[in-house]
C-alpha positions in Angstrom: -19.5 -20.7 62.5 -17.2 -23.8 63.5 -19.8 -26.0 63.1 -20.6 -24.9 59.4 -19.2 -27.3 56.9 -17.0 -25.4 53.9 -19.1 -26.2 51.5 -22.1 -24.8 53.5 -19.9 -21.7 54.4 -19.2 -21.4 50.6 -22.5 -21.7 49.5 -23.6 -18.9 51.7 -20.9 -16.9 51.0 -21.9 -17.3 47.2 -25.9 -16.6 48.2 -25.1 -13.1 50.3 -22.6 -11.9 47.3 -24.4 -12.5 44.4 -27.6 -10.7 44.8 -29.6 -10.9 41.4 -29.5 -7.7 39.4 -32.0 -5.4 39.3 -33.8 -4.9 36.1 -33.4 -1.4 34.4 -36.5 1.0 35.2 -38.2 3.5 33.3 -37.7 7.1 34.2 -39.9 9.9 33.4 -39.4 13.5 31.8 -42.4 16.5 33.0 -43.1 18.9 30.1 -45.2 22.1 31.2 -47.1 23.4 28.5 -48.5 27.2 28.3 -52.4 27.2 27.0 -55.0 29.5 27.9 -56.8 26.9 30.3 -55.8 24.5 32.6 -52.9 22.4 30.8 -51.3 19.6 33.3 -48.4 18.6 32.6 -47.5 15.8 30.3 -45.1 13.0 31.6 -43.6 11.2 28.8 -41.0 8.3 29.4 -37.1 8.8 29.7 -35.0 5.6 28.6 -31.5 6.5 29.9 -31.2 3.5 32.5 -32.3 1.2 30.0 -30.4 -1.6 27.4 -30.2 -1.0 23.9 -31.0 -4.4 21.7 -29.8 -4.3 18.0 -32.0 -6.0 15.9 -29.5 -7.5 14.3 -28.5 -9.4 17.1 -32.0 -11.0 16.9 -31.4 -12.3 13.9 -32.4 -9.4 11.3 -31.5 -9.4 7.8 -32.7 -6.4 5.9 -33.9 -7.9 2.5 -36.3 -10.6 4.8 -39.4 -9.3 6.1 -40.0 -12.4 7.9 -36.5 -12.7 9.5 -36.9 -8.9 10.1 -40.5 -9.3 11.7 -39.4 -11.7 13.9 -36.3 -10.2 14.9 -38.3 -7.1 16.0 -40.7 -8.9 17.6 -38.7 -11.0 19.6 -36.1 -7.8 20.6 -39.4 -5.8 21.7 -40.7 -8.8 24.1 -36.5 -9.3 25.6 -36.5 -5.8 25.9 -40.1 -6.3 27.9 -39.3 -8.6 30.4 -35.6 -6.8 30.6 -38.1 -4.0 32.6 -37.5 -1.8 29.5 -35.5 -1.4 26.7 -34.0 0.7 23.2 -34.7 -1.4 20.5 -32.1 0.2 17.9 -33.1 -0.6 14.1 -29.3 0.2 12.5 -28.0 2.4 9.6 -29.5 0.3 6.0 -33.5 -0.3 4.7 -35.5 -3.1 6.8 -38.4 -4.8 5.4 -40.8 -5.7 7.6 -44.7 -7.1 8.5 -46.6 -5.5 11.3 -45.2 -3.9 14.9 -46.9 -4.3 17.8 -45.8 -2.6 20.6 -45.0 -3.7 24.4 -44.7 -1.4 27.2 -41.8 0.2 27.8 -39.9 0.0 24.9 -38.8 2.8 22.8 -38.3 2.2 19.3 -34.9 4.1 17.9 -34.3 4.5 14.4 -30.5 5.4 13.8 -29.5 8.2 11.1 -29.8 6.4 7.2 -32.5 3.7 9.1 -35.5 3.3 6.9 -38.0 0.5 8.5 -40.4 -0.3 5.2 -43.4 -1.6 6.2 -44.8 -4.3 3.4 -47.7 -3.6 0.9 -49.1 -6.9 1.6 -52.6 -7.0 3.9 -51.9 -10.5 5.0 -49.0 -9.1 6.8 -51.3 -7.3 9.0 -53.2 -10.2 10.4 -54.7 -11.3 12.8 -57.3 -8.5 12.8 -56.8 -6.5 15.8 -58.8 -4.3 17.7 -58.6 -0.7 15.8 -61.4 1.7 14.3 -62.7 3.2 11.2 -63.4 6.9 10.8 -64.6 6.9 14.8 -66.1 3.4 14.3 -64.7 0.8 16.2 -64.1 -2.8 15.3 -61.5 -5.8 14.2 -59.8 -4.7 11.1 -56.1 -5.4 9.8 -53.4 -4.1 12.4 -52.3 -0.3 12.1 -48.8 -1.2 10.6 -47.4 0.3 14.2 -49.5 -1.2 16.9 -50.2 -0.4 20.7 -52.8 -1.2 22.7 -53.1 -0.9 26.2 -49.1 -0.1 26.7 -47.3 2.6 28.9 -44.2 4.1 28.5 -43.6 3.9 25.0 -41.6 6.1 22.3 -40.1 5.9 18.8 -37.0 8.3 18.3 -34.0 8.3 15.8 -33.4 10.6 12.6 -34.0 7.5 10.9 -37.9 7.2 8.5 -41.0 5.4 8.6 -42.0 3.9 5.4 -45.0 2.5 3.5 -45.1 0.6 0.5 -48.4 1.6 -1.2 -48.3 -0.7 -4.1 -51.5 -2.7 -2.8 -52.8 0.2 -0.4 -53.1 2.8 -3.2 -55.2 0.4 -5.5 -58.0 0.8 -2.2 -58.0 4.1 -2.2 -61.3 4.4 -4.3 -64.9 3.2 -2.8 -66.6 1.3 -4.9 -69.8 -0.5 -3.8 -68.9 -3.6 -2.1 -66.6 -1.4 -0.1 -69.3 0.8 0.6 -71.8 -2.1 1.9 -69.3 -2.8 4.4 -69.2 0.1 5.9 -73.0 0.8 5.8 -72.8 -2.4 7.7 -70.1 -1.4 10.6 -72.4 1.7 10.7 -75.3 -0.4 11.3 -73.6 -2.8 13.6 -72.0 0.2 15.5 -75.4 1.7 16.1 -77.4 -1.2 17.2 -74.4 -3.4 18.6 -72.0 -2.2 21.7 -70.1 -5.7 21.2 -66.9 -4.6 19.3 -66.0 -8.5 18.6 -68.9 -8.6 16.5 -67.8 -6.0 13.3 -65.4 -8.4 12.1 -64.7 -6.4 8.7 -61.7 -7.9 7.4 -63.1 -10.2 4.0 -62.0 -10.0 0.4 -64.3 -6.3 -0.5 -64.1 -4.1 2.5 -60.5 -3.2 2.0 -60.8 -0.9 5.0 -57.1 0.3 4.4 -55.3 0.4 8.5 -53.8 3.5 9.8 -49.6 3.7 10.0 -49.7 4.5 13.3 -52.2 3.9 16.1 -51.4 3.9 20.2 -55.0 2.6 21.6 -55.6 2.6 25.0 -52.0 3.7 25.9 -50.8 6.3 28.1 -47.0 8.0 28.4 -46.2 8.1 24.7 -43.3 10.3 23.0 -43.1 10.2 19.3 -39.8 12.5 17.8 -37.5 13.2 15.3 -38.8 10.9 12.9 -39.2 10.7 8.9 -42.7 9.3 8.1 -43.1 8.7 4.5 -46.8 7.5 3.0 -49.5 5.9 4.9 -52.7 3.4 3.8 -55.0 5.8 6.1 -54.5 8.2 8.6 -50.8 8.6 9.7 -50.6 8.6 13.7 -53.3 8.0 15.7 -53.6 8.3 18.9 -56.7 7.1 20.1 -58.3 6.4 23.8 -54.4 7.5 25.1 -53.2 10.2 27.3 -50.2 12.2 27.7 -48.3 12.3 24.2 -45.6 14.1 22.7 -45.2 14.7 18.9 -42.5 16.7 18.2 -40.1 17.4 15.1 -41.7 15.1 12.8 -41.4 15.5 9.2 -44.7 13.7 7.9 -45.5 13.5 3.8 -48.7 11.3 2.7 -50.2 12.3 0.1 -53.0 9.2 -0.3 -56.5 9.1 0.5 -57.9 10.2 3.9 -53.9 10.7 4.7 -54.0 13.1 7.8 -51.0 13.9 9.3 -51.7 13.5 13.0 -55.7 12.8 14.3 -56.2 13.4 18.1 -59.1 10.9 19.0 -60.4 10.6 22.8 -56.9 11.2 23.5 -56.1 13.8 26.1 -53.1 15.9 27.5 -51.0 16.3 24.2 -48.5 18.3 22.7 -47.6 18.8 18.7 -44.8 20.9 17.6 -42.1 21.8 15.8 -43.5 19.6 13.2 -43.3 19.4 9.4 -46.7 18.6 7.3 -47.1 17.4 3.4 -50.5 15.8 3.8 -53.3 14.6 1.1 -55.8 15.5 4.0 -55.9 17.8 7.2 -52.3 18.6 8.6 -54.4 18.0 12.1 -57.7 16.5 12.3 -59.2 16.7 15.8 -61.4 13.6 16.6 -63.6 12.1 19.2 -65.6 9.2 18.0 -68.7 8.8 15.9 -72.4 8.5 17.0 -73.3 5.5 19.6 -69.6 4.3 19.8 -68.3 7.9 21.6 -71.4 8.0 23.4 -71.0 4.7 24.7 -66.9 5.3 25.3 -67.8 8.8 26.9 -64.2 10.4 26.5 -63.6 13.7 24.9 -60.4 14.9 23.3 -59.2 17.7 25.8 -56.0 19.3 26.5 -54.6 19.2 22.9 -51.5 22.1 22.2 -50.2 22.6 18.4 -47.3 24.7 18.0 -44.3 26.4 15.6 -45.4 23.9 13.3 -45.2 24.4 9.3 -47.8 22.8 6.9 -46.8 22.5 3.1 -50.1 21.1 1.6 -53.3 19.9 2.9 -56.8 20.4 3.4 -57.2 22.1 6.2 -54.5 23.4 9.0 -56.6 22.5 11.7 -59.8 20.7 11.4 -62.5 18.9 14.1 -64.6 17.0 13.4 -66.9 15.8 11.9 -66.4 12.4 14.0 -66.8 14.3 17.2 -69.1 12.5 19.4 -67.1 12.5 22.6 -66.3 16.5 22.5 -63.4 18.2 21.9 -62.4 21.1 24.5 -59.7 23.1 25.3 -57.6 23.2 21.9 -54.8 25.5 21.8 -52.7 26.3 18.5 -50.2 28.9 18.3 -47.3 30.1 15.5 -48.0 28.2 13.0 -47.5 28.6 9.4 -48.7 27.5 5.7 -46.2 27.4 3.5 -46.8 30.0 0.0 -48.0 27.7 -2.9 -49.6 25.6 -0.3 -53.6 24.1 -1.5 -56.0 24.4 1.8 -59.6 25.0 2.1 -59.6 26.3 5.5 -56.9 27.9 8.1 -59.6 26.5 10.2 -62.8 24.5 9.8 -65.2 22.7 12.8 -67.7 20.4 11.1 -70.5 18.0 11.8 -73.8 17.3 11.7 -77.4 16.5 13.3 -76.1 12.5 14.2 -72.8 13.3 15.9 -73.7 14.9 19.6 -71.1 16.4 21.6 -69.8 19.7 21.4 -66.8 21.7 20.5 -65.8 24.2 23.3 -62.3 26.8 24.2 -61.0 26.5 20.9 -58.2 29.0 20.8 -55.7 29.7 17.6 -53.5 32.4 17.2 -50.5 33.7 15.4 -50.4 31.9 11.8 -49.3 33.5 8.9 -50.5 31.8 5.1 -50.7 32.6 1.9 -53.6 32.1 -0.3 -56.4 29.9 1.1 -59.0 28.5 -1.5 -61.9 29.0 0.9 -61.4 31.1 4.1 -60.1 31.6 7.9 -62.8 29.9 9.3 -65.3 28.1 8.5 -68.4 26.3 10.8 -70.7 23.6 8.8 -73.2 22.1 10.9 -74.7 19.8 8.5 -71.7 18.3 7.0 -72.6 14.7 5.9 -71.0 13.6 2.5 -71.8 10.4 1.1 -73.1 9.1 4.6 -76.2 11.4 3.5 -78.3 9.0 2.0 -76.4 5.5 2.3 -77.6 4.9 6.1 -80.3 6.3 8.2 -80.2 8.7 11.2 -80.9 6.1 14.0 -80.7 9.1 16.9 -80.2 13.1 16.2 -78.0 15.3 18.4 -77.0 18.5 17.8 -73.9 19.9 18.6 -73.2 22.9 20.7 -70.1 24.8 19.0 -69.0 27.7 21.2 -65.9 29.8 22.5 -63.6 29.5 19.0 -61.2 32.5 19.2 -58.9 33.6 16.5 -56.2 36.2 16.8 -53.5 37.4 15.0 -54.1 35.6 11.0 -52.3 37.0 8.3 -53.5 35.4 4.8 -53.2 35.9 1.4 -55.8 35.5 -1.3 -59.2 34.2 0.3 -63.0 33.4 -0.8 -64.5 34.6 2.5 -63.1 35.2 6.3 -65.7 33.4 8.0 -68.5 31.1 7.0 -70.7 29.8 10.0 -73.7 27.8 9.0 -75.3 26.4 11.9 -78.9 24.9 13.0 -81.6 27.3 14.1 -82.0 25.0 17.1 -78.5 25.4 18.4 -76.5 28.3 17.0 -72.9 28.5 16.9 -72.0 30.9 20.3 -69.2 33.3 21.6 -67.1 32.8 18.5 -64.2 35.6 18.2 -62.4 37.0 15.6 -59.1 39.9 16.6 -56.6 41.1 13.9 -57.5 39.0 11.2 -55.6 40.4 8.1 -56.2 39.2 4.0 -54.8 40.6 1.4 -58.0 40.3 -0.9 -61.3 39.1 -0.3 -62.8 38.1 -3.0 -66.3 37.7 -1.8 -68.8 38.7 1.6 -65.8 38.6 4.6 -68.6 36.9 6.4 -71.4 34.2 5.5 -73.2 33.5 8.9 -76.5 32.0 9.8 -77.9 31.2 13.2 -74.9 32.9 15.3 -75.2 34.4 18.9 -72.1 37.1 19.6 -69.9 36.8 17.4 -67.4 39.4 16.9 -64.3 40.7 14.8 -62.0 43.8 15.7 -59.3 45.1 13.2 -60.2 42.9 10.3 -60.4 44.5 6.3 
């Protein structure tokens, strides 16, 4: 050491003591979830080691959607390359543009924290890579965006808002909105290049879901407010292991599901609250050539001591269902008296979709009067798609193993109305301890069905 010079023995004294600080990690919780098959368990993200970055600190200023937009953008990327972060959106309204997601981040809305996403479709461009009712192509940005991220959440007691002043004038479908999507149909069938269904142009007014994790994988979404949506509130789509859990979701607009599964597997829904225009859930898995192509069914999906207050159905699949759907487990549920649903529960689709629907199991829901029935199977359900575009390719679906148990409901049209394809009837499909208090019709309506039965049941 004699020979070191001091400022050679001072700079390495400074190089061994001031080692450079390890960024914050990502830790993860294990949830084990009870279903009547084989459920693994769902790893969701745990965000205790990491910073919290105010977006006020970035420059945030609650009547400015651009100042706001940019100060959540550029919190979300610090956060990022911090290794992970909490990026806190205070107490107060926030106006805002689009959010795009980065991995690792987990978005934390404090108590009295409403985020208000703008009414403005410019605000959602560039077009991003989303779908259309199991289509996929470039449309305007969900409103919350990620794709191809890990490890991210949005907590808080806080809400998530849309303005619909602009959405709720697309709501109808008049014909140039209609040749659109004739022509993402078209392009969709004959046309596996996704860059190619550019549909964002002054008529399509394909309205973008609120919230959309594509391609993503460890994703917790609780506690939340979520108030009005343009299309379908959270969707999950081509992502695995999610949590959804004490949600309290009103939209009340067109095609405004509360939560639709799609491709998406290993996921949990409970303790939620549902005040929908559409299905409370709406179990998805891609339509026609596009799921075939993707080859990914929804699988592993658990609903539970959940509540729906209006809707159409309290559990639908279908009818974009190309991928399959297996292994669907919802338990303790209720509908709320006063509530307006079609079906407790309804599988639907028709002879262009494929796939199949397989171990669907619900149980213990209690409702009061349902304008249709329990259950209901339609095998040929096509709407307006009927005569606007051709059948390119017909595949049936094979619909088999649906068990129902333990249903209390009030006032009902039927208790089960199966209408399936001679081809391919609707098999194994159980009914145990279904109780109405008046039937106003046949209990059951079935054609082309292969052992189905129903014990205890007026």
């Amino acid at each position: 050491m004699k020979n070191i010079s001091l400022l050679a023995l001072i700079t390495l004294i400074g190089f061994v003591g001031c080692k450079s600080k390890e960024k914050p990690a990502i830790t993860y919780n294990t949830t084990k979830v009870e279903a009547p098959f084989d459920m693994p368990e769902i790893k969701t993200p745990n965000f205790t080691n990491c910073d919290t970055l105010n977006i006020v600190d970035f420059g945030a200023v609650a009547s400015d959607k651009n100042k706001t937009s940019l100060a959540i953008e550029k919190a979300i990327t610090q956060a990022n390359e911090n290794g992970c972060g909490v990026v806190l959106i205070p107490k107060g309204e926030w106006l805002t543009k689009k959010l795009h997601f980065k991995s690792n981040i987990n978005l934390h809305l404090s108590e009295g924290a409403v985020l208000l996403f703008s009414e403005n479709p410019e605000d959602y461009l560039p077009a991003v890579h989303t779908t259309w009712e199991g289509m996929e192509c470039y449309n305007y940005s969900p409103l919350i965006y990620a794709y191809n991220c890990e490890n991210i959440a949005i907590t808080g007691k806080g809400e998530l808002k849309a303005k619909m002043d602009v959405w709720k004038t697309w709501f109808s479908r008049p014909r140039p909105h209609m040749n659109s999507l004739k022509h993402l149909y078209n392009l969709s069938a004959k046309n596996p290049d996704v860059k190619a269904r550019q549909m964002v142009n002054d008529s399509a007014h394909l309205r973008p879901q609120f919230i959309q994790f594509n391609r993503s994988k460890h994703i917790l979404l609780e506690d939340v407010k979520i108030t009005n949506s343009p299309f379908w509130t959270i969707h999950p789509y081509l992502s695995k292991d999610i949590i959804i859990r004490n949600l309290n979701v009103y939209a009340h607009g067109h095609n405004n599901d509360g939560v639709d599964p799609e491709m998406s597997q290993n996921m949990l829904i409970e303790n939620c609250f549902f005040d929908q225009g559409d299905d409370a859930i709406a179990v998805k898995s891609g339509r026609n050539q596009d799921a075939w192509r993707l080859n990914t069914p929804t699988k592993n999906l658990v609903i539970k001591n959940s509540t729906v207050k209006n809707g159409h159905q309290l559990l639908a699949i279908g009818s974009e269902l190309s991928g399959g759907v297996e292994n669907v487990y919802m338990d303790n549920c209720e509908v709320l008296d006063g509530a307006k649903l079609f079906h407790l529960v309804f599988i639907k689709t028709n002879e262009r979709r494929g796939g199949y629907v397989k171990n669907i199991f619900v149980k213990n829901i209690t409702s009061g009067k349902i304008d249709k029935g329990i259950l209901g199977i339609e095998t040929d359900v096509l709407y307006q798609w009927r005569d606007l575009v051709p059948t390119y390719e017909t595949r049936l679906t094979p619909i088999s193993n649906v068990y129902l148990e333990n249903f209390n409901a009030g006032n009902v049209e039927f208790v089960s109305r199966i209408l399936a394809q001679e081809a391919l009837p609707a098999k194994t499909i159980s009914l145990k301890n279904i109780a109405c208090d008046t039937i106003q019709g046949e209990p059951y309506i079935h054609e082309n069905v292969v052992d189905f039965t129903s014990t205890n049941t007026p």
